[in-house]
N, C-alpha and C positions, 0 to 999 in steps of 0.2 A: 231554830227559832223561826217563827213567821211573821210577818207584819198582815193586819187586815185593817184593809181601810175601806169604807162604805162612801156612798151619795147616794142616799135613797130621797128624791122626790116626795113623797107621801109622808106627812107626821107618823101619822098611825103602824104606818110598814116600818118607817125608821125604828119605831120603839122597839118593835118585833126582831130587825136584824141585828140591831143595839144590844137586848136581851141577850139572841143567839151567840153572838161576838163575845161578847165578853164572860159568858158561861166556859168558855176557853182559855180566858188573859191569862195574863200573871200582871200583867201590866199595859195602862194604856192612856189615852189624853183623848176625848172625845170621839171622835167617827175613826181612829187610827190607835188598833190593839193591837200588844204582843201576846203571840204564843207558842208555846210549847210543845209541838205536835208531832206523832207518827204518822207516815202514809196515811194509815186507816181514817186516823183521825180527821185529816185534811179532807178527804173525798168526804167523810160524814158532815163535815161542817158543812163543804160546799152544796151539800145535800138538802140539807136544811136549810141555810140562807137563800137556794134560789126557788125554793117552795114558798118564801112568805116575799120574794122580788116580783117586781113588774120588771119580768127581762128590759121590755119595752124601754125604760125610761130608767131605771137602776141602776147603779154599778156597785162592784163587789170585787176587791184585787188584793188576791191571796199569794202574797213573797215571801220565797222563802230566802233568810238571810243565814248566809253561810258565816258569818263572823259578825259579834257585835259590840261595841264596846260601852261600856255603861258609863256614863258621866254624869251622872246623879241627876235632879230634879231641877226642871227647868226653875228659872226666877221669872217673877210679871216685872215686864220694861214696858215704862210711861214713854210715850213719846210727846213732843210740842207737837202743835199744828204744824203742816209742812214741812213736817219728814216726810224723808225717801231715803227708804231701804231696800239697798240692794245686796 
């Protein structure tokens, strides 16, 4: 399994690596997907994701995770004003 996680700068590019990202998931939570992938697949992704980056100013960081364990769907926490979370 992999984890991809984006900062793209640009609305317009985001949408574009956005798309590409997650044309791979299985599963994901906003700029940070999982997937599923062969060699092959990784270098193609990376292929494609940095044809629509601005090297420049972008990033794009493709982990592979050797073990994962699934603990189901995060929940939304409220917090008060002034919390700190560490």
């Amino acid at each position: 399994m992999f984890l991809i996680g984006y900062d793209v700068i640009d609305n317009k590019r985001r949408r574009k690596i956005k798309e590409i990202a997650y044309s791979y998931a299985f599963g994901g939570q906003k700029s940070a997907v999982e997937a599923i992938l062969n060699k092959k697949e990784v270098f193609e992704l990376a292929r494609k994701l940095s044809a629509k980056m601005d090297l420049s100013e972008d990033r794009v960081h493709i982990v592979k995770v050797k073990k994962f364990l699934y603990l189901g769907k995060a929940k939304e926490i409220t917090f008060k004003n002034g919390d700190i979370i560490i």
